[in-house]
C-alpha positions in Angstrom: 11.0 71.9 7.0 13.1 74.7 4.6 16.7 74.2 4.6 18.5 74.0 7.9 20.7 76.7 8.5 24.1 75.9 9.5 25.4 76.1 13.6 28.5 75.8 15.1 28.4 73.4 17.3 31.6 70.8 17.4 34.2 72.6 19.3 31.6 74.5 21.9 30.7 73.7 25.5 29.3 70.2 25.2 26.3 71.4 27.9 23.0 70.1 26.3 21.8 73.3 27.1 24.5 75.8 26.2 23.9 73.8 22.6 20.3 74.3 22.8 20.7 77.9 23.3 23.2 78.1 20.4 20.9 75.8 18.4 17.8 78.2 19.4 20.1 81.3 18.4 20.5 80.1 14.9 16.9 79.2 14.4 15.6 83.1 15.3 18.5 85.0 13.3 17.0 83.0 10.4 13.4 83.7 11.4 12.4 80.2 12.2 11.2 81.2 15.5 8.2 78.8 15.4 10.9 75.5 14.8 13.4 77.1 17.4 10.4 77.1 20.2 9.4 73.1 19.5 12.9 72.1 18.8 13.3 73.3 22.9 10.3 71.4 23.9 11.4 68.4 22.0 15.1 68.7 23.7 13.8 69.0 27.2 11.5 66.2 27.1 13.4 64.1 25.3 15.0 61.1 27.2 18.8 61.1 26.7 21.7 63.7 25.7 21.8 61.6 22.4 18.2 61.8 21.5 18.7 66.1 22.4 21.4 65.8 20.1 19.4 64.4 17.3 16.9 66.5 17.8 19.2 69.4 17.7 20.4 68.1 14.3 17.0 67.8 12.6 16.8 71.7 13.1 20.0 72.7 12.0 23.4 71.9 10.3 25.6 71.3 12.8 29.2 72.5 11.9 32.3 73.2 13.6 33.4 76.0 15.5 36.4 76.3 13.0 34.3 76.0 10.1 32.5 79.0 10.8 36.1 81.0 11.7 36.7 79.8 7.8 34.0 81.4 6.4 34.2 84.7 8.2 38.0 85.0 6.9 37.0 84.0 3.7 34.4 86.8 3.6 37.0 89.3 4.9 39.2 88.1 1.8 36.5 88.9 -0.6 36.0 92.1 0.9 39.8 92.9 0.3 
């Protein structure tokens, strides 16, 4: 698998969906639509909300909301 993009995840709605949605999200706006379709299969057949959860994290870097508020601010400051 190429490099996992990073997601946002600590600080969101703790839903195993609404994180599989974010998750999903990610995966497409990088164009790994092929990983972001299996990475739902594996999620809904998998057997516990920590299994979904590693699953979720083999796809993608998960990160903190407040990470990615960081980043943004720092890319406004460069913009400056």
């Amino acid at each position: 698998m190429s490099k996992k993009p990073k997601c946002p995840l600590i600080g969101q709605d703790g839903n195993i969906f609404n994180l599989m949605g974010i998750a999903s999200k990610t995966l497409k706006r990088n164009g790994m639509y092929d990983e972001a379709k299996e990475m739902c299969s594996r999620i809904t057949s998998s057997g516990s909300y920590y299994e979904a959860l590693n699953v979720i994290g083999e796809y993608v870097e998960i990160t903190s909301t407040d990470d990615e508020q960081t980043e943004d601010e720092d890319m406004e400051m460069e913009m400056m």
